[in-house]
TIMI-2910 file (N, C-alpha, C, CB; in pm, 1 decimal, decimal comma, always signed):
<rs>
+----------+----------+----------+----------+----------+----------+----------+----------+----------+----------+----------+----------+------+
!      n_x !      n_y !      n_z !     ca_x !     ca_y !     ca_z !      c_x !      c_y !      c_z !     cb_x !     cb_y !     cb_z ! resn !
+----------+----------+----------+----------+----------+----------+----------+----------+----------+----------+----------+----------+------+
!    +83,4 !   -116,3 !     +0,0 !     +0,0 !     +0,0 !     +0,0 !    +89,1 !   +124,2 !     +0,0 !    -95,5 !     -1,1 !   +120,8 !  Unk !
!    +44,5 !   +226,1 !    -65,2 !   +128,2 !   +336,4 !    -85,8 !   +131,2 !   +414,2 !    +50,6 !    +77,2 !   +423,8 !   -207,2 !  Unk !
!   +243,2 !   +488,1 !    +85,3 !   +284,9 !   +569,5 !   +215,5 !   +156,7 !   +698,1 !   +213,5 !   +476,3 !   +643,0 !   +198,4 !  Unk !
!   +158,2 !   +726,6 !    +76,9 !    +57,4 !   +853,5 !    +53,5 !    +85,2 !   +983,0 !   +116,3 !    -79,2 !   +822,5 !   +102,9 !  Unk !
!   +211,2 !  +1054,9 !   +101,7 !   +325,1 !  +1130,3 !   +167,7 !   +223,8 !  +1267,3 !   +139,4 !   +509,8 !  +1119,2 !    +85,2 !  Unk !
!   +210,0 !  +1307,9 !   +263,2 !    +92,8 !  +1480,4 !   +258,4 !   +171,4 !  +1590,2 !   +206,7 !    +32,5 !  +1556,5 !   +437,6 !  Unk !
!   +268,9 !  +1600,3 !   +159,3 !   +347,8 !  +1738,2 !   +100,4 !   +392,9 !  +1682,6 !    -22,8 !   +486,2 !  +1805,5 !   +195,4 !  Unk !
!   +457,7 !  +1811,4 !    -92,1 !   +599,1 !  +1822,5 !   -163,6 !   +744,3 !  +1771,4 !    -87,7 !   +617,2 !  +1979,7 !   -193,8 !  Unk !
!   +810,5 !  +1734,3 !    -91,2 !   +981,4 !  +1727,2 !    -79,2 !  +1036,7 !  +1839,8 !   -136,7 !  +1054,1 !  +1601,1 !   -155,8 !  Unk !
!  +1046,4 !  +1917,2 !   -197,2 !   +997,5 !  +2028,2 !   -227,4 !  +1013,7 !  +2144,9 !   -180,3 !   +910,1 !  +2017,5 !   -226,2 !  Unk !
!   +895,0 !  +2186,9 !   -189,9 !   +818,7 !  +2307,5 !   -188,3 !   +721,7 !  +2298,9 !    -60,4 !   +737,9 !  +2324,7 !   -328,6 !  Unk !
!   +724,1 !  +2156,8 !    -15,3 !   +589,7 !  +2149,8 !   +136,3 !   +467,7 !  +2208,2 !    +96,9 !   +629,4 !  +2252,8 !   +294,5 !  Unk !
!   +458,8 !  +2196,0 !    -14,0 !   +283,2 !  +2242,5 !    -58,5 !   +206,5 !  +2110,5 !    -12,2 !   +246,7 !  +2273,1 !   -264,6 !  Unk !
!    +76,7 !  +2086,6 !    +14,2 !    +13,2 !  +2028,2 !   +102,3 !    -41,3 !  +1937,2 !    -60,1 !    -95,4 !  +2132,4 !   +224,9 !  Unk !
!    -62,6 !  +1792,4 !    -38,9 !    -92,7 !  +1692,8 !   -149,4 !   -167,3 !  +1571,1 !    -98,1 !    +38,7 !  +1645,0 !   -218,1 !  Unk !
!   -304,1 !  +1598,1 !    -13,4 !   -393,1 !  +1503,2 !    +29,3 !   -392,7 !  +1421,5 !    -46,0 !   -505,9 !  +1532,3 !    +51,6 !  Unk !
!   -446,8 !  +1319,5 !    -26,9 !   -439,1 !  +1177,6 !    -92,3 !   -534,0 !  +1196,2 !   -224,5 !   -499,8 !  +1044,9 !    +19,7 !  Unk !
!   -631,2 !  +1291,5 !   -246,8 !   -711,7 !  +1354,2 !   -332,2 !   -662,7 !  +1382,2 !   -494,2 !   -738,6 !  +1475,1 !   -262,1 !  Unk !
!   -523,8 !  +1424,3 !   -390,1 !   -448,3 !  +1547,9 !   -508,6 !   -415,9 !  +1448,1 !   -648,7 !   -253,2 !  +1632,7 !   -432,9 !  Unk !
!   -462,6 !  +1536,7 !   -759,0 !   -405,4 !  +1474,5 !   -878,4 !   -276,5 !  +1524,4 !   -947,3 !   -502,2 !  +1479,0 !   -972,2 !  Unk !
!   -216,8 !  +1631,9 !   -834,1 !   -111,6 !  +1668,6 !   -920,4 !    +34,5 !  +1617,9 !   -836,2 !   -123,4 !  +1841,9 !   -952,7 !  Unk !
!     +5,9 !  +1503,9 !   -768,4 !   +131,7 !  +1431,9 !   -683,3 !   +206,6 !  +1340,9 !   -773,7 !    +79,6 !  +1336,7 !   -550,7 !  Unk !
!   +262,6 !  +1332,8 !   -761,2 !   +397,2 !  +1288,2 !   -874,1 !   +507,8 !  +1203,4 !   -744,0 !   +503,5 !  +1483,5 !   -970,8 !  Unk !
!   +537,2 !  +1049,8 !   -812,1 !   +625,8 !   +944,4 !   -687,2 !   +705,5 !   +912,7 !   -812,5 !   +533,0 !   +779,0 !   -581,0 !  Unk !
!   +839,1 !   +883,4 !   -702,7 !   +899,8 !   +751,6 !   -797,9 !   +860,3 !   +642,8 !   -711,4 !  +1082,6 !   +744,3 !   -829,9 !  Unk !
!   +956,5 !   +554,1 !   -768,1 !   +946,8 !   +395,2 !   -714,7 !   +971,4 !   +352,1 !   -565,4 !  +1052,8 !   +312,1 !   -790,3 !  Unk !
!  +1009,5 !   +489,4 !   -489,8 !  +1022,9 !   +473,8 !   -344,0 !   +975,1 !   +524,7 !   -291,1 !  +1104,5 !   +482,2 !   -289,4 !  Unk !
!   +857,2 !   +598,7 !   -307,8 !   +753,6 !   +700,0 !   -284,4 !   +764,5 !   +807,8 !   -273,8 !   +697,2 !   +691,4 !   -205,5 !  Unk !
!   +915,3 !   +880,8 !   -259,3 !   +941,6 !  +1027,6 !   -264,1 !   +855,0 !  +1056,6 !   -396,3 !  +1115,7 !  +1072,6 !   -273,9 !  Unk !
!   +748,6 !  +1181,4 !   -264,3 !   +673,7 !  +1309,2 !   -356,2 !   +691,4 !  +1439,1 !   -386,9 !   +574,8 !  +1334,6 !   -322,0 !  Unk !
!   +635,7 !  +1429,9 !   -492,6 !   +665,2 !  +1577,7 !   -515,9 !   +567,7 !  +1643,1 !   -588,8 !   +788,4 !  +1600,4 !   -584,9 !  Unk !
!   +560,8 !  +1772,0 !   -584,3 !   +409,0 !  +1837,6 !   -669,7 !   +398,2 !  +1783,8 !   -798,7 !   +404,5 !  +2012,7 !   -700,0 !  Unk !
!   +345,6 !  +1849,1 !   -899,4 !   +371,9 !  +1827,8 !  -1076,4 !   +449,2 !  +2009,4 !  -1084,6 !   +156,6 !  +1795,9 !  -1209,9 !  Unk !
!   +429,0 !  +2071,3 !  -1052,9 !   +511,5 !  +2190,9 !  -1017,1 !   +630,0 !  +2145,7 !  -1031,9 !   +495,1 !  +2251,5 !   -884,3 !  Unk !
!   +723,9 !  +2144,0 !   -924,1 !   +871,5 !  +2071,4 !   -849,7 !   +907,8 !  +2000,1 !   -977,4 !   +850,8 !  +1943,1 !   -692,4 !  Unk !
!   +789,2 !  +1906,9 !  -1007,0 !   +863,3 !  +1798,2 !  -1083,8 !   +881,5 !  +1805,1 !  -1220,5 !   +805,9 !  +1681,7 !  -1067,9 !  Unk !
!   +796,0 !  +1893,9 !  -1255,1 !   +821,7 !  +1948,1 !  -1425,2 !   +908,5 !  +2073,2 !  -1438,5 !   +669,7 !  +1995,3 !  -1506,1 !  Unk !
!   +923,5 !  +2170,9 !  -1364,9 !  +1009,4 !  +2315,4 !  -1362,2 !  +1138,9 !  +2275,4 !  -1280,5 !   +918,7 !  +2457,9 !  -1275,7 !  Unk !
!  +1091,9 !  +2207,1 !  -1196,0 !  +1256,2 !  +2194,1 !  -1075,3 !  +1333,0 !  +2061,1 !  -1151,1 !  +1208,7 !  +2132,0 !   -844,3 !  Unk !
!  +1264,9 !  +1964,3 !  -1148,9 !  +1354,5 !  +1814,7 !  -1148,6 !  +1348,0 !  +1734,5 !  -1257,5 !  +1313,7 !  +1716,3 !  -1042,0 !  Unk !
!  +1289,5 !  +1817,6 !  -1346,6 !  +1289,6 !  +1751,1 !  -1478,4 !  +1232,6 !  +1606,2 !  -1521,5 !  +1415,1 !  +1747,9 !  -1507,8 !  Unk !
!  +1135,5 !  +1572,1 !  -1436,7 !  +1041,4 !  +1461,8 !  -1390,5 !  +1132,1 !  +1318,1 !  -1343,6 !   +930,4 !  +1426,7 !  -1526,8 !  Unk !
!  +1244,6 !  +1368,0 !  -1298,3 !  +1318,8 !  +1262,9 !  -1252,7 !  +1323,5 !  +1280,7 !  -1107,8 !  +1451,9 !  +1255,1 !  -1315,7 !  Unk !
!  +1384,0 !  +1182,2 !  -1041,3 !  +1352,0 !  +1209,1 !   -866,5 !  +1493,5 !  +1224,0 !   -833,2 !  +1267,2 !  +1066,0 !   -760,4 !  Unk !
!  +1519,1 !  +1376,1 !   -740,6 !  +1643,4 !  +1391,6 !   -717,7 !  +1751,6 !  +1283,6 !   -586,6 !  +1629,2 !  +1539,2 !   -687,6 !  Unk !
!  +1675,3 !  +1191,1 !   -510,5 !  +1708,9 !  +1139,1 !   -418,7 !  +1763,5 !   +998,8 !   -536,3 !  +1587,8 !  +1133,1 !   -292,0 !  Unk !
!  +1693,0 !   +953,8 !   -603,8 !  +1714,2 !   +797,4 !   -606,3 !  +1755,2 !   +808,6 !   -825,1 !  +1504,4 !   +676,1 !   -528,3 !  Unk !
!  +1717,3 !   +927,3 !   -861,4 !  +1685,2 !   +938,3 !  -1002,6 !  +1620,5 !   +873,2 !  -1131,7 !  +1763,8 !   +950,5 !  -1029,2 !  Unk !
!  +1529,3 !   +797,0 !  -1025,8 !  +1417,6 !   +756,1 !  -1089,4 !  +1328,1 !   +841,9 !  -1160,8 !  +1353,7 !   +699,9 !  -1009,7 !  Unk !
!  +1224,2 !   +812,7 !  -1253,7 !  +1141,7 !   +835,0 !  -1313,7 !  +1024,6 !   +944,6 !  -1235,6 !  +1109,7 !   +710,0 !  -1352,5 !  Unk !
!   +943,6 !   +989,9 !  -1250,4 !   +832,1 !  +1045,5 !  -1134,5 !   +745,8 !  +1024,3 !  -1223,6 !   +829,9 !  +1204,8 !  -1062,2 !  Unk !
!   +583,8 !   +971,0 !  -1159,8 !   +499,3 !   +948,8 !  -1243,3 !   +377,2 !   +978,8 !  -1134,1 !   +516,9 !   +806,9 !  -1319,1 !  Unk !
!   +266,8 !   +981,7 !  -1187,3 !   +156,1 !  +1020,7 !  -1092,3 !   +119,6 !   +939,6 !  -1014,0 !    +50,3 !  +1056,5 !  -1141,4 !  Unk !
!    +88,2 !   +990,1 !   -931,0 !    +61,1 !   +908,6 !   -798,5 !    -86,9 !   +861,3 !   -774,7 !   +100,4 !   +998,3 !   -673,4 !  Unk !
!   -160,6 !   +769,9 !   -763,3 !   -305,1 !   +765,4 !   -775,4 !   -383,8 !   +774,1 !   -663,7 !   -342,3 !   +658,7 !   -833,3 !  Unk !
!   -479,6 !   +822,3 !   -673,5 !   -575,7 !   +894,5 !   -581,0 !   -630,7 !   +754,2 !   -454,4 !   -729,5 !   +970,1 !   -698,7 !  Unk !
!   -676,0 !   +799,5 !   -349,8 !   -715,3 !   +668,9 !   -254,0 !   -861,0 !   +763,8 !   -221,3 !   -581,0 !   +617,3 !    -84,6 !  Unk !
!   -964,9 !   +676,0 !   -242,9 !  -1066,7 !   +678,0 !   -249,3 !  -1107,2 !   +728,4 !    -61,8 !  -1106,5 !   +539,2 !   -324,9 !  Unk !
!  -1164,6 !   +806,9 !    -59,0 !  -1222,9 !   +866,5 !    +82,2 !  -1264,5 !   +780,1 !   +164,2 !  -1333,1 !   +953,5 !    +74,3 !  Unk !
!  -1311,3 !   +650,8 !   +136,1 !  -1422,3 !   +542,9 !   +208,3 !  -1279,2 !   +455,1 !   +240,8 !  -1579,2 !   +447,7 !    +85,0 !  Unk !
!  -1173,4 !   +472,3 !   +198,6 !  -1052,2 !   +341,8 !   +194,6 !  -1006,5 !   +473,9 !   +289,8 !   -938,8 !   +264,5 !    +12,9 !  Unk !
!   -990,9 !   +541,5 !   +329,3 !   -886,1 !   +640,3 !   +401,9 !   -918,7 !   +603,0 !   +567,0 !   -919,7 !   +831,2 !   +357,9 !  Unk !
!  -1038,3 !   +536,1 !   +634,7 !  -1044,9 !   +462,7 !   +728,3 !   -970,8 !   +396,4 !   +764,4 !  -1109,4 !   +415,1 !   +727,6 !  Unk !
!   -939,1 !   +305,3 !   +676,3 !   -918,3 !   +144,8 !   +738,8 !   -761,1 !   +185,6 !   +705,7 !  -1007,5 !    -29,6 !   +640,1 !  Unk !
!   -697,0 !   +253,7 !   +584,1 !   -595,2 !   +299,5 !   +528,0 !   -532,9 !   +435,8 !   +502,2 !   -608,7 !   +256,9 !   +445,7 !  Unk !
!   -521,1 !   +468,5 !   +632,5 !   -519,3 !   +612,1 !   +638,1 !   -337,3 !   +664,3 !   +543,8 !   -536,1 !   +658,5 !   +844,0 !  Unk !
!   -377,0 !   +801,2 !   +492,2 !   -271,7 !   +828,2 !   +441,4 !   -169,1 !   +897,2 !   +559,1 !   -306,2 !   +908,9 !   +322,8 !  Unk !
!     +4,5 !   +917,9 !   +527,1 !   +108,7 !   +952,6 !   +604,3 !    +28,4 !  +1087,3 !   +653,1 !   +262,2 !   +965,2 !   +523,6 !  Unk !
!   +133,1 !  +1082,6 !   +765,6 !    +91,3 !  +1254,6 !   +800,4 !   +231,8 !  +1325,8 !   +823,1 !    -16,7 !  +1279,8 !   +966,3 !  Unk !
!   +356,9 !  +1249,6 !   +798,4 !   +480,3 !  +1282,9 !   +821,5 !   +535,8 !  +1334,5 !   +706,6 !   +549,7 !  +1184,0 !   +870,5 !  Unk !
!   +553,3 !  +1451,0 !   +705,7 !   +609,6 !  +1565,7 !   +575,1 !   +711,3 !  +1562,1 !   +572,3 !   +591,2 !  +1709,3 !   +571,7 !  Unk !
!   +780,9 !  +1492,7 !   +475,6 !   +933,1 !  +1477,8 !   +447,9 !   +994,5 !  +1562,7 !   +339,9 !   +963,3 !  +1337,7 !   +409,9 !  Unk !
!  +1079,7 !  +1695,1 !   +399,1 !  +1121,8 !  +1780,6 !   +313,1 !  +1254,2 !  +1818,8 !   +286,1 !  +1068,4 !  +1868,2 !   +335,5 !  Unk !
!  +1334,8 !  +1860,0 !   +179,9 !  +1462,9 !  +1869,0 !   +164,8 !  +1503,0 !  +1973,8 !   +227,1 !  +1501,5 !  +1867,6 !    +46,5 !  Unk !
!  +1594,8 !  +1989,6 !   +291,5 !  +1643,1 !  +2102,1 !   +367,5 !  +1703,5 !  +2171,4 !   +266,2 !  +1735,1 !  +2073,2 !   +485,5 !  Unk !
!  +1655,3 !  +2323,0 !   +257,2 !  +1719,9 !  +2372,5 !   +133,4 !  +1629,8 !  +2363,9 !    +14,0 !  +1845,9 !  +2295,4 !   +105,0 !  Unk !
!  +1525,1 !  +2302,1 !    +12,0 !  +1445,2 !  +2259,0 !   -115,4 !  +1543,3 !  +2216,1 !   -223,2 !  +1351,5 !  +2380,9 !   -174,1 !  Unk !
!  +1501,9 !  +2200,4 !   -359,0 !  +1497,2 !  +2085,5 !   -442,7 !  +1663,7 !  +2196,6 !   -528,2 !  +1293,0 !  +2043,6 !   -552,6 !  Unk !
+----------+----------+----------+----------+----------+----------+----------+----------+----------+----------+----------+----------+------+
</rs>
């Protein structure tokens, strides 16, 4: 199940599990579509993977599967 990370790495702009403009690589570092198209060139600066969209978790699944609430950000931004 995905971590579902509530910010940017980034920029710390806020990316509820809702958001369609969250962008992961393969280790779940997030990042806006902002960050990731103007800053990082849709690659991920930690691991340099790919970034691709991240998919939405349905409101009724956020019960049983709640998303992160721990904002993991680059010191310094991107």
């Amino acid at each position: 199940m995905l971590e579902m990370r509530p910010s940017c790495e980034c920029c710390d702009v806020d990316l509820p599990p809702s958001a369609t403009n969250a962008l992961i690589c393969s280790f779940e570092c997030t990042f806006c579509s902002d960050c990731a198209e103007n800053t990082l060139g849709g690659k991920c600066p930690n691991c340099g993977g790919d970034l691709v969209a991240r998919p939405t978790r349905a409101e009724d699944k956020l019960v049983n599967a709640p998303a992160s609430t721990l904002r993991v950000v680059k010191v310094g931004g991107c």
